[in-house]
N, C-alpha and C positions, 0 to 999 in steps of 0.2 A: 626718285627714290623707289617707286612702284616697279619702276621697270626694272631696275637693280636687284630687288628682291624676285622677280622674277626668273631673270639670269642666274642667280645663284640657286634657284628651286633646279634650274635644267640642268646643271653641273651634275654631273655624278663621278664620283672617287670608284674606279675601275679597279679589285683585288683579282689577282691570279692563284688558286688553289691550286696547291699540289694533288694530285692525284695517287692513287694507288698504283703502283706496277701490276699488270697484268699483262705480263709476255709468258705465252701458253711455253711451257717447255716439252724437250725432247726427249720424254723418257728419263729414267731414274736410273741409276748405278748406286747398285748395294756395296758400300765399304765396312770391313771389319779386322779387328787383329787379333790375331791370337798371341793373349799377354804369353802364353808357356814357351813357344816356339820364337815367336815375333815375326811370324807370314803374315801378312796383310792380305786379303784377299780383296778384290773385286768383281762385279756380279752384274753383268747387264743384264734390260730387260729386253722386250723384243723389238722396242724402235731405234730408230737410227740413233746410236751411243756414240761420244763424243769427247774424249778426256784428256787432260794433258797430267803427266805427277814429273813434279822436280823436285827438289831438296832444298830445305831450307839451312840458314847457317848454320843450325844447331844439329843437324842434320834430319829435322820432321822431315815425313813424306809428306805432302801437299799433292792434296790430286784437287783439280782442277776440272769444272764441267763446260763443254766447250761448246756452239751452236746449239745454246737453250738445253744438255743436258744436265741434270743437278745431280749432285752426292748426296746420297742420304738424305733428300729431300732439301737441300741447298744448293748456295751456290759453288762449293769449296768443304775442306774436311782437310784437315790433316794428324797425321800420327808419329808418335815417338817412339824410337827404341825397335823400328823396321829390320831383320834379318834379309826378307824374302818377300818377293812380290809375285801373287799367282792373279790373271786377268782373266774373264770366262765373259765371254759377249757372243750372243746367239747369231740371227740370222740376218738383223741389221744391218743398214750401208755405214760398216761401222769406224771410228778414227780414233788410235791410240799413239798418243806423242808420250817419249819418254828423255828429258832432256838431263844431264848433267848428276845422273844419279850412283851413289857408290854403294853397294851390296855388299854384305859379307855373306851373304846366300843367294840361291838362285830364283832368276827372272824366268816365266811362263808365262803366254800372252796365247791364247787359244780366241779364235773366234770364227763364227761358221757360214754362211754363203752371200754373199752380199758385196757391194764395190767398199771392201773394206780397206782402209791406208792405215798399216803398222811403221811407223817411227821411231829408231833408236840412237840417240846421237848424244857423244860425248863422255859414257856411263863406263865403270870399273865394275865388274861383273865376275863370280868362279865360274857361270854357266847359266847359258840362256835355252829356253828353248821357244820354239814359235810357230805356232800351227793355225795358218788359216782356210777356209774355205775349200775342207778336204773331201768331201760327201761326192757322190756319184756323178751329180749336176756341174758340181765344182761351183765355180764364182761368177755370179751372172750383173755385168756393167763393163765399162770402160776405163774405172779410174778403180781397179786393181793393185794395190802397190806395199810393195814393201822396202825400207829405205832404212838401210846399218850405216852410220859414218861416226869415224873418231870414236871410236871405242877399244877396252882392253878387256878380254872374255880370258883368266889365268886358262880355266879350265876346258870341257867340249862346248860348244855351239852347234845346236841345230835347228831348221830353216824347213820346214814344211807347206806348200801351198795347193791350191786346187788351181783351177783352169784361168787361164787368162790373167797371170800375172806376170807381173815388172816387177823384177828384184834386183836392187841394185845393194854394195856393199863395199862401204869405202873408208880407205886409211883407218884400220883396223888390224888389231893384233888377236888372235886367239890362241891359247895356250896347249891345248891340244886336239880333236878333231874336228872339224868344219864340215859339219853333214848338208849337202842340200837336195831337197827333193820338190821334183815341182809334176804338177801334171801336163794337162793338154791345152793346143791353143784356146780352147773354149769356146763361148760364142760368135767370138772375133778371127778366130782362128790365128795370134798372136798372142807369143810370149817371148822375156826377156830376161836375161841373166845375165849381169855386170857386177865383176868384182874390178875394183882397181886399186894397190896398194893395201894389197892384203897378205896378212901372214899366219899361216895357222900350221902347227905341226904335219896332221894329214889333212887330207880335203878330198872328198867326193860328192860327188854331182850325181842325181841322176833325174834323167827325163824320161817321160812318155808322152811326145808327141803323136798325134794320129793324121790323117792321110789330110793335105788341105793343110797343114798350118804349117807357120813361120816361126822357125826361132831362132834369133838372134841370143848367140853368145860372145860374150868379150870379157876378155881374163887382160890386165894390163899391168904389169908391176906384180906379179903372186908368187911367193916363195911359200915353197913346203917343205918343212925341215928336219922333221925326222928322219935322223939316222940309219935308223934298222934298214934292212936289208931283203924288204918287197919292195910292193905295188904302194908307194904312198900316197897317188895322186891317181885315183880315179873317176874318169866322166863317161857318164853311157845316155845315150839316147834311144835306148832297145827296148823299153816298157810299155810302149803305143804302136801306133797301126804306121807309121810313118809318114813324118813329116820330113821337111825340111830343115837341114839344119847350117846356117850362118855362124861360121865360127872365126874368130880375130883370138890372136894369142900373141901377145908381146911381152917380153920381157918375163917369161914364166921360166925360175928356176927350181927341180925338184933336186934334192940331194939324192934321192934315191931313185926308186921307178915310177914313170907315166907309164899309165895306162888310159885308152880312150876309143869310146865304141862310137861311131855314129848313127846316125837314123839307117834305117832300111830303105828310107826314102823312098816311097812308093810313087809320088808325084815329077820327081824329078832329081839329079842328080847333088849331095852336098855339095858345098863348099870351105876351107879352111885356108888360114893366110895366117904364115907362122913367123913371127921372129926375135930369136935371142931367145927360142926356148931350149931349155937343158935340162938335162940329166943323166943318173950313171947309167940307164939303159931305159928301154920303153919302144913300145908299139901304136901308132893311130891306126885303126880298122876304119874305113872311109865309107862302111854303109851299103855302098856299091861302084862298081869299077869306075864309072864314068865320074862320078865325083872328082872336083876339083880341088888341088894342092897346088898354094903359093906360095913360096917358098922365097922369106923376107932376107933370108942369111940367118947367121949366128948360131943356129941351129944345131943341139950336140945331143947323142947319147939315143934316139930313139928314130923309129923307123915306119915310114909311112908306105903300110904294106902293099896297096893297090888291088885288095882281094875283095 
């Protein structure tokens, strides 16, 4: 009996306390609406920001804090009655996903030098605009990136970036001009520009590669459809010191005019590999004489001058 009461003195009933969370987060993102307009605003601060906003059935905005960022001091925030969404994130390595969301006003997504990733996928939009990492520096990292797929833009879209980005933009409609502007290879001395299965009334491009980088361009499936009777389709790579410039063009139909300048390519001569593109008339300027033209077939309406 002695020994029994013993054993039961050594026993001991083991409870498991829950704890408090305490996962240090990343920085805070200021959200607000303005009830008159119905623009939602958001506001990073200087560390690395993180957010994803989708729509809910009713159609709330839902923004979402992503890698330990919080909204408003949480985890999540969402709003009714959204018109317009403007995004403003500083110098941070910064990530903005925008999945399945339908506007009756326009999208702005501004953010400034850092390995920031802009995502827009899926979204009914009158007009986007998108500006990142544009300062003198441009964008200093390796995972640089901007990423358009499955979307309907009625009205303009424009596409703004600093040094050392990948922009890709796919199966996409825009309803009238498609502005892109990018800068120089940056630290890497590499950038990239991929449209595939895209449509926008006009569309121009332009680069300023400088001496030392690589840019790879590939246009695949892009019709440009305005009517009128210029230059609806322009690409220039004249705004830097010269680089190089990599060009694939498949299945580009303009209704009207191509226009298209290449690098001055200081380092060595371009190259372009064309096929099934068209239009009512157009010119490629090659940069410089030695520069390379491929010439895939199907090819109607413009002229690649060799000057």
């Amino acid at each position: 009996m002695l020994q029994k009461r013993q054993n039961d003195r050594l026993r001991r009933r083991l409870f498991v306390e829950r704890l408090e969370d305490r996962t240090v987060l990343s920085g805070n993102v200021t959200a607000s609406l303005d009830p008159v307009t119905g623009l939602l605003s958001i506001i990073g601060d200087a560390s690395d920001n993180a957010i994803a906003i989708s729509q809910g059935a009713k159609g709330t905005a839902i923004i979402t804090g992503e890698t330990k960022t919080a909204v408003n001091g949480a985890a999540a925030a969402g709003f009714d009655n959204v018109t317009g969404i403007s995004v403003q994130f500083l110098d941070g390595n910064d990530r903005v996903k925008i999945n399945s969301v339908v506007l009756p006003g326009a999208l702005s997504i501004t953010a400034g030098t850092g390995s920031d990733t802009i995502t827009l996928g899926n979204s009914t939009l009158p007009q986007a605009d998108i500006t990142v990492a544009t300062d003198t520096t441009g964008a200093q990292g390796n995972n640089c990136s901007v990423d358009i797929r499955n979307d309907a833009i009625t009205g303009n879209a424009s596409i703004t970036t600093g040094n050392g980005y990948v922009l890709n933009v796919g199966q996409t409609v825009v309803g009238g001009l498609l502005s892109i502007t990018m800068g120089d290879g940056g630290v890497n001395a590499f950038e990239s520009l991929t449209l595939v299965d895209v449509t926008s009334a006009d569309l121009v491009i332009k680069l300023s590669s400088n001496f030392g980088d690589n840019v790879n361009i590939n246009l695949t499936n892009v019709a440009v459809t305005d009517p009128t009777l210029i230059f609806t389709f322009l690409m220039s790579d004249e705004g830097g010191n010269g680089g190089i410039d990599h060009v694939n063009m498949v299945n580009v139909q303009v209704t009207e005019g191509l226009l298209v300048h290449l690098s001055p390519s200081f380092a060595g001569p371009n190259d372009l590999f064309a096929a099934n593109v068209t239009c009512a008339f157009g010119f490629v300027y090659p940069g410089r004489p030695d520069s390379t033209f491929i010439d895939g077939g199907g090819n109607v309406g413009w002229l690649w001058t060799g000057l």
